[in-house]
PDBQT receptor file of N, H, CA, C and O in Angstrom, charges set to zero:
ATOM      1  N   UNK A   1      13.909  -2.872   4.360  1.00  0.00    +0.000 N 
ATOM      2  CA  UNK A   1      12.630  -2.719   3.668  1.00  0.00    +0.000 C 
ATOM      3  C   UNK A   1      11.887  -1.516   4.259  1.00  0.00    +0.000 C 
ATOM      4  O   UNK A   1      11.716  -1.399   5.472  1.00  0.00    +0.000 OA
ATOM      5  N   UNK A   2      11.531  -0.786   3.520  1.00  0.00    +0.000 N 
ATOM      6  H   UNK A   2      11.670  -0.881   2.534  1.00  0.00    +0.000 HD
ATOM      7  CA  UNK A   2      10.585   0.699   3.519  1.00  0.00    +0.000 C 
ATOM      8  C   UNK A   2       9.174   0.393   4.110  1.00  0.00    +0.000 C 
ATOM      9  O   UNK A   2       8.491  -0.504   3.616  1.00  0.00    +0.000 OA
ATOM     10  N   UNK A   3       8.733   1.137   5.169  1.00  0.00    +0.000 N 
ATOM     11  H   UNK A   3       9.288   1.865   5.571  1.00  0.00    +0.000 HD
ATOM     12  CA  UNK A   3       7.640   0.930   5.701  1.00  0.00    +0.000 C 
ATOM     13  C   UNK A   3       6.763   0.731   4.109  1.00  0.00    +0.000 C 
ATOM     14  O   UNK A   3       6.316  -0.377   3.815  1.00  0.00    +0.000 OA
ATOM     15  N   UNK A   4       6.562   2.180   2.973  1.00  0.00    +0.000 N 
ATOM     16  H   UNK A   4       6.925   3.081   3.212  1.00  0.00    +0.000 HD
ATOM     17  CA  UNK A   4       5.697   1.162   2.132  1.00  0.00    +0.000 C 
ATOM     18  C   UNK A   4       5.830   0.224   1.783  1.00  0.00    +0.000 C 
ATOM     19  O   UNK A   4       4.785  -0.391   1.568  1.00  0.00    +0.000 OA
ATOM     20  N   UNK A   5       7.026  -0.436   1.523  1.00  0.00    +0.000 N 
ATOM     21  H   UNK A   5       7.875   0.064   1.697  1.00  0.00    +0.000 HD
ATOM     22  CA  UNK A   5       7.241  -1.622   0.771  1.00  0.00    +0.000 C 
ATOM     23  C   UNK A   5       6.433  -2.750   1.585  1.00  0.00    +0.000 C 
ATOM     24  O   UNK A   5       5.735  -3.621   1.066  1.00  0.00    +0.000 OA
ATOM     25  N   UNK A   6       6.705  -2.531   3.222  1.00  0.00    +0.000 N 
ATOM     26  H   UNK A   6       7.272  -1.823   3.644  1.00  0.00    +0.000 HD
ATOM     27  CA  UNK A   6       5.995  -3.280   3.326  1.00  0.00    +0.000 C 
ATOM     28  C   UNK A   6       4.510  -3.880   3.528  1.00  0.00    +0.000 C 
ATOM     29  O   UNK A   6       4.029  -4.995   3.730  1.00  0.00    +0.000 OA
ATOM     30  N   UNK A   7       3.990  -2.436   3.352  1.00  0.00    +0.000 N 
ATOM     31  H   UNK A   7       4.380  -1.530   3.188  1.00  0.00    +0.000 HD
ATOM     32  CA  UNK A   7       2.582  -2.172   2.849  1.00  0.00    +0.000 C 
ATOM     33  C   UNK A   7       1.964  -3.047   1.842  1.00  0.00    +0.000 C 
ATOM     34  O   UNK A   7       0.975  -3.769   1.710  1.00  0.00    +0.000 OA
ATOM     35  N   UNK A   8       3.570  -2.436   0.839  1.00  0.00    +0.000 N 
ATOM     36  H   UNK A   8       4.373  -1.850   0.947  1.00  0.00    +0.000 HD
ATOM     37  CA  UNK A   8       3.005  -3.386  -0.785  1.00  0.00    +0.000 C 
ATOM     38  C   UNK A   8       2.250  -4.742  -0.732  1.00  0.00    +0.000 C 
ATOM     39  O   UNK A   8       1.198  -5.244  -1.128  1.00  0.00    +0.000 OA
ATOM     40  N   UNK A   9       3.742  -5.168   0.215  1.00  0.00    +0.000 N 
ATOM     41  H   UNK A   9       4.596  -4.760   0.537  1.00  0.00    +0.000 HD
ATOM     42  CA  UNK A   9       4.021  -6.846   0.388  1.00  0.00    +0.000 C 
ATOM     43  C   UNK A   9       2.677  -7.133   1.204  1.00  0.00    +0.000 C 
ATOM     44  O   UNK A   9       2.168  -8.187   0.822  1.00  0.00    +0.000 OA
ATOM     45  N   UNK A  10       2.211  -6.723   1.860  1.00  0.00    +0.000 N 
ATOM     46  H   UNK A  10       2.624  -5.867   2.170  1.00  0.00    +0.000 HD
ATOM     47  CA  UNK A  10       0.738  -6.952   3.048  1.00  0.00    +0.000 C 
ATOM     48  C   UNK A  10      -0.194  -7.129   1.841  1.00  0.00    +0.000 C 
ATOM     49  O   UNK A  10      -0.799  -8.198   1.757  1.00  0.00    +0.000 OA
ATOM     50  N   UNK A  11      -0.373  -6.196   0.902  1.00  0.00    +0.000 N 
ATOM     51  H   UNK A  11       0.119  -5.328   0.970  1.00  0.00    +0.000 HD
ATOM     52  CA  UNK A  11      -1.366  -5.716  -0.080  1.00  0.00    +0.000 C 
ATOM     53  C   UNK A  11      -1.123  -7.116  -0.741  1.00  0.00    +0.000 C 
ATOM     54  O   UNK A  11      -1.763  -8.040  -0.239  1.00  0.00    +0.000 OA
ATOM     55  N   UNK A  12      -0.555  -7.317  -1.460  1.00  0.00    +0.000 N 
ATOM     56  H   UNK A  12      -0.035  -6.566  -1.867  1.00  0.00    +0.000 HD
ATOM     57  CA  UNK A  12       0.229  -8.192  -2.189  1.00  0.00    +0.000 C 
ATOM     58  C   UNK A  12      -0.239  -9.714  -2.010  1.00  0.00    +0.000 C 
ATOM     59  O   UNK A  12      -0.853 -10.310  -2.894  1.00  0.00    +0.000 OA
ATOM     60  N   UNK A  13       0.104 -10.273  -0.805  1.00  0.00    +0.000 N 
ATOM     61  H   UNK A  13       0.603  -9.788  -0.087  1.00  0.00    +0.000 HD
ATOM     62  CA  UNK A  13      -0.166 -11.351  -0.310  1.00  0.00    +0.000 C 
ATOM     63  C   UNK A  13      -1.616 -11.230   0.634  1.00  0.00    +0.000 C 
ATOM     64  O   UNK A  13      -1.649 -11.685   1.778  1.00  0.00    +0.000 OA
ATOM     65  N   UNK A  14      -2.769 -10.577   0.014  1.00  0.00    +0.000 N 
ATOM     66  H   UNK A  14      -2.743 -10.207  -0.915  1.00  0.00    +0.000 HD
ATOM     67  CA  UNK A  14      -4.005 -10.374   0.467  1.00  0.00    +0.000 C 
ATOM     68  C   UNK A  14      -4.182 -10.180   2.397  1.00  0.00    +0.000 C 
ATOM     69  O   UNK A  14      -5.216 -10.529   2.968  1.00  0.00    +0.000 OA
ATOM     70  N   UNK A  15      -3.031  -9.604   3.110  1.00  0.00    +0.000 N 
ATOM     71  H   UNK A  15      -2.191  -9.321   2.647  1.00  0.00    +0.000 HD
ATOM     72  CA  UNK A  15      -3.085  -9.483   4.323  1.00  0.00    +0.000 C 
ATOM     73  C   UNK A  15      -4.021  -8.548   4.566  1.00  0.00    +0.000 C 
ATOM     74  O   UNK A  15      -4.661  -8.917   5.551  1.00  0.00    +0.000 OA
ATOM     75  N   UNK A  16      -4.491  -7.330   4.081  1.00  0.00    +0.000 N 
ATOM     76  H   UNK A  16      -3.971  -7.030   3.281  1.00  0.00    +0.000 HD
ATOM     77  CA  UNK A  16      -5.057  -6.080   4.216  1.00  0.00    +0.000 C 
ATOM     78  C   UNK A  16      -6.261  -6.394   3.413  1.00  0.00    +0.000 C 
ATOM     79  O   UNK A  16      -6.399  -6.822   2.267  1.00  0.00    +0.000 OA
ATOM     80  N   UNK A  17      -7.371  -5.947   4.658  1.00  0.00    +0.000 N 
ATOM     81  H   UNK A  17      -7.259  -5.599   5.589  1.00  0.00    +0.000 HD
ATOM     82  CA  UNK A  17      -8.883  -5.614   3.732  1.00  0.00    +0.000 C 
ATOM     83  C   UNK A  17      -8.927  -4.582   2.606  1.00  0.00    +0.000 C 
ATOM     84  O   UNK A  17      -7.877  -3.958   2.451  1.00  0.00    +0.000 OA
ATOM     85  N   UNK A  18     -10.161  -4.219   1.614  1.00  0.00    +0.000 N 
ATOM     86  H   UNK A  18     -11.014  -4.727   1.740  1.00  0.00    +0.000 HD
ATOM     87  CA  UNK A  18     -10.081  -3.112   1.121  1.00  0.00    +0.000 C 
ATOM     88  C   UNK A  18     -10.519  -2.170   1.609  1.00  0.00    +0.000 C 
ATOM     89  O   UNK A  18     -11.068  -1.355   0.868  1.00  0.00    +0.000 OA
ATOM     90  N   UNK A  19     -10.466  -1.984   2.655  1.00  0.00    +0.000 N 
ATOM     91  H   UNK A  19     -10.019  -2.646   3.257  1.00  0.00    +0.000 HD
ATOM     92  CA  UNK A  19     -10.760  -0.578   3.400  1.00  0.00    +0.000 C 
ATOM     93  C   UNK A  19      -9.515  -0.248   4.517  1.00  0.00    +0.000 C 
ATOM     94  O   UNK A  19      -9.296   0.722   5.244  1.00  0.00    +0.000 OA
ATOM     95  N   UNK A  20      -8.996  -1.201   4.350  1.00  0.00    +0.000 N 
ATOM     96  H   UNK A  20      -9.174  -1.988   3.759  1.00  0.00    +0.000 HD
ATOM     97  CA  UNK A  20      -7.136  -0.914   4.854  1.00  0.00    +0.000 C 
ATOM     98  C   UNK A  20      -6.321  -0.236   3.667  1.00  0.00    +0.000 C 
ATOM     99  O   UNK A  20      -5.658   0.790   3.818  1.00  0.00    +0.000 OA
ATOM    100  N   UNK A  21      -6.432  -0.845   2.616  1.00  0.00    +0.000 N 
ATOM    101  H   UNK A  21      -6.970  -1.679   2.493  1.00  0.00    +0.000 HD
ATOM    102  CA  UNK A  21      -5.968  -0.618   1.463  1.00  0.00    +0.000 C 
ATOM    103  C   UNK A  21      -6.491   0.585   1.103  1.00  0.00    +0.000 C 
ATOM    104  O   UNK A  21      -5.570   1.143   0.508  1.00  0.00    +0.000 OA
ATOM    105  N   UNK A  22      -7.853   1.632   1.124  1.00  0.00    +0.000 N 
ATOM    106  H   UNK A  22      -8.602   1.179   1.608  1.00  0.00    +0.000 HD
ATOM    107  CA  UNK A  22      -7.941   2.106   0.972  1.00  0.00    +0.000 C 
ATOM    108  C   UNK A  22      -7.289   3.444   1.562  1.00  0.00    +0.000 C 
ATOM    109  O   UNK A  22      -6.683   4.372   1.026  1.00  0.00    +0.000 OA
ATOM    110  N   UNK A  23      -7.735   3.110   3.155  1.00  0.00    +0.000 N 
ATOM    111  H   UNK A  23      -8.227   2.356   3.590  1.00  0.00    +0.000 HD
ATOM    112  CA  UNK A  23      -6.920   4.350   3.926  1.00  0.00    +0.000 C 
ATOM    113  C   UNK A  23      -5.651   4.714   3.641  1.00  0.00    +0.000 C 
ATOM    114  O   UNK A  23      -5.181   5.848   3.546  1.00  0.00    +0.000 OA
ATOM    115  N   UNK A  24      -5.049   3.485   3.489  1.00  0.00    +0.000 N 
ATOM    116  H   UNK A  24      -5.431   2.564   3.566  1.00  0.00    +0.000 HD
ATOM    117  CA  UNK A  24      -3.467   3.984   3.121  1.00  0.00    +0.000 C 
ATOM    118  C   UNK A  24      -3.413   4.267   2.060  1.00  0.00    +0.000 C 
ATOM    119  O   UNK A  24      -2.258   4.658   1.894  1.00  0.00    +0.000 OA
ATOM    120  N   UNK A  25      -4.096   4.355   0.890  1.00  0.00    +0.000 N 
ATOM    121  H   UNK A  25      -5.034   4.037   1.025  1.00  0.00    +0.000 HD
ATOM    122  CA  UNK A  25      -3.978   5.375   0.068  1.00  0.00    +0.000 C 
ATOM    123  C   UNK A  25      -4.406   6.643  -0.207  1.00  0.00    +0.000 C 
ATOM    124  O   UNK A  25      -4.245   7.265  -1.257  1.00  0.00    +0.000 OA
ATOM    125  N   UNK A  26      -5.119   7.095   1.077  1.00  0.00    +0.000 N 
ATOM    126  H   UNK A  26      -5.250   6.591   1.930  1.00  0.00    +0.000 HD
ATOM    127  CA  UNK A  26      -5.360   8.371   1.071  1.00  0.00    +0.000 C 
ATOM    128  C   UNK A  26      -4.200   9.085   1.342  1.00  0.00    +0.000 C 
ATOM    129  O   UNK A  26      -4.375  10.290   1.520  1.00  0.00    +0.000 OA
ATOM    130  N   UNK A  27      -2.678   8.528   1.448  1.00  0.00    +0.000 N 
ATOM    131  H   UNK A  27      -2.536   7.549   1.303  1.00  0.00    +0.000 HD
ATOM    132  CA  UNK A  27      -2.059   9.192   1.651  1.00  0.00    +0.000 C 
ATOM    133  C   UNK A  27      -1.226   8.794   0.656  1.00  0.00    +0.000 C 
ATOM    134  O   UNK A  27      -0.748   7.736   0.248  1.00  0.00    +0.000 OA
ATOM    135  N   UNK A  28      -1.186  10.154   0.336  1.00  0.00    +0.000 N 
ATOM    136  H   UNK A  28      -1.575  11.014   0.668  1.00  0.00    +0.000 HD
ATOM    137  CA  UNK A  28      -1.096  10.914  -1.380  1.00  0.00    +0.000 C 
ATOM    138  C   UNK A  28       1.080  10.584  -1.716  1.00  0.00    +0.000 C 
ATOM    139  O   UNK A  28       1.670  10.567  -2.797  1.00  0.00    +0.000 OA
ATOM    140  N   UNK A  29       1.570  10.415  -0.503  1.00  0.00    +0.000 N 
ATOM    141  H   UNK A  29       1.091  10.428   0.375  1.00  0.00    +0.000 HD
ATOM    142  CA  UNK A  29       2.729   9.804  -0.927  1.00  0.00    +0.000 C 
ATOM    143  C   UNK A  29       2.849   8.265  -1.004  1.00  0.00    +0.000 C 
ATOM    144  O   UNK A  29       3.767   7.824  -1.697  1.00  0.00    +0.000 OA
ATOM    145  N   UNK A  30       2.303   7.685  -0.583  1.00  0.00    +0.000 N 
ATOM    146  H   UNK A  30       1.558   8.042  -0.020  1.00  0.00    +0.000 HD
ATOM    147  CA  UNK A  30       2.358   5.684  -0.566  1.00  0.00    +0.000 C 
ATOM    148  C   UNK A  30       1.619   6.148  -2.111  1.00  0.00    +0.000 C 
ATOM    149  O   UNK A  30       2.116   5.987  -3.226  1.00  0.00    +0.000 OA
ATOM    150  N   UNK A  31       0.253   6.781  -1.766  1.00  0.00    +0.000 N 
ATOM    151  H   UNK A  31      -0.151   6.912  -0.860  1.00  0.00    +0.000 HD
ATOM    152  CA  UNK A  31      -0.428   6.551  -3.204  1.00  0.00    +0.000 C 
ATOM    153  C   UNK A  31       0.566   6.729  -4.363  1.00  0.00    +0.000 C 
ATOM    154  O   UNK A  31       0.641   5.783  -5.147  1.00  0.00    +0.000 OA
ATOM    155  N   UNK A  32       1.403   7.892  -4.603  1.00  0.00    +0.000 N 
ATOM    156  H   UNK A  32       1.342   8.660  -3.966  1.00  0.00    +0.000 HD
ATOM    157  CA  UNK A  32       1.919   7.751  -5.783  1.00  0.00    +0.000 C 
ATOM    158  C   UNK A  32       3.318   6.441  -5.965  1.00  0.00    +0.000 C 
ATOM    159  O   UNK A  32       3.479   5.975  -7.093  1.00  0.00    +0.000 OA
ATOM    160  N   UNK A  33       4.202   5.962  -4.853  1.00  0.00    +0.000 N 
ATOM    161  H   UNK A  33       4.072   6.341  -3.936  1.00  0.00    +0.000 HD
ATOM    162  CA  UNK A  33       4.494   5.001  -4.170  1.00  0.00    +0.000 C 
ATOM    163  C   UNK A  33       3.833   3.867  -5.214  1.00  0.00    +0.000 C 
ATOM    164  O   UNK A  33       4.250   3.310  -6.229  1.00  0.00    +0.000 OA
ATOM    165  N   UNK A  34       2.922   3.826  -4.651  1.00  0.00    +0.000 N 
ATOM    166  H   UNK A  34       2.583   4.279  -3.826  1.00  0.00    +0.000 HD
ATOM    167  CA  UNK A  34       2.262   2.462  -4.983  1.00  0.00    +0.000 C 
ATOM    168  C   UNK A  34       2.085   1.845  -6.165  1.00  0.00    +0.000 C 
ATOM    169  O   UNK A  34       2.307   0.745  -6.670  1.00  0.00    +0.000 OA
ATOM    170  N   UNK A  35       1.379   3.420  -6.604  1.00  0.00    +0.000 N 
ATOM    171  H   UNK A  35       1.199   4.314  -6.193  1.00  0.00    +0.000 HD
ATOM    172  CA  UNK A  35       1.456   3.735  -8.465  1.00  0.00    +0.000 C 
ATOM    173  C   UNK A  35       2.279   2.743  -9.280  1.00  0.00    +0.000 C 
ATOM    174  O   UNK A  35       2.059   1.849 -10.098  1.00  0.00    +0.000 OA
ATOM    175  N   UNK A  36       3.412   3.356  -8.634  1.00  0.00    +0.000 N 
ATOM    176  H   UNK A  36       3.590   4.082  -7.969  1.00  0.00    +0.000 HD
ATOM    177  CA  UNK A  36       5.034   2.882  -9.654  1.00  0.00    +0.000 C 
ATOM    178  C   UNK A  36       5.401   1.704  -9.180  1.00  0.00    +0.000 C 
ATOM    179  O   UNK A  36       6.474   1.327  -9.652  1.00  0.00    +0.000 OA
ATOM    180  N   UNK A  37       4.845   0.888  -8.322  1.00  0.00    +0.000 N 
ATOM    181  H   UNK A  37       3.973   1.195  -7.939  1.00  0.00    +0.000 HD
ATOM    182  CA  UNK A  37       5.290   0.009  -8.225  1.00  0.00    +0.000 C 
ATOM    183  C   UNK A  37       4.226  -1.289  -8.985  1.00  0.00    +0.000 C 
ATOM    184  O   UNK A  37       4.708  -2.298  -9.500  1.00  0.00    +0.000 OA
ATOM    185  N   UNK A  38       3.004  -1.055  -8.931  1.00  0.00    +0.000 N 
ATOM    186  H   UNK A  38       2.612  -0.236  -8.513  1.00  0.00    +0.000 HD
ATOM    187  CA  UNK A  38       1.847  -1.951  -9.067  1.00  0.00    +0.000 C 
ATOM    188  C   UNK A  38       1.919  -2.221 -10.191  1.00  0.00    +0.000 C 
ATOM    189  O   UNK A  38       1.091  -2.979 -10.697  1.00  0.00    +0.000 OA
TER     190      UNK A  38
């Protein structure tokens, strides 16, 4: 499993605040990442 993936999965199952969630999408590769997966 891909460090994002397991980002997703954190995101996913409400582990991460939205200001966790946010930071890691300032980075513009998870962000598009994330995109395609959500």
């Amino acid at each position: 499993m891909s460090h994002f993936e397991r980002l997703i999965a954190c995101i996913r199952s409400g582990q991460m605040s939205e200001a966790q969630i946010s930071e890691e999408l300032r980075n513009p590769v998870f962000a598009a990442y994330y995109r395609q997966r959500a």
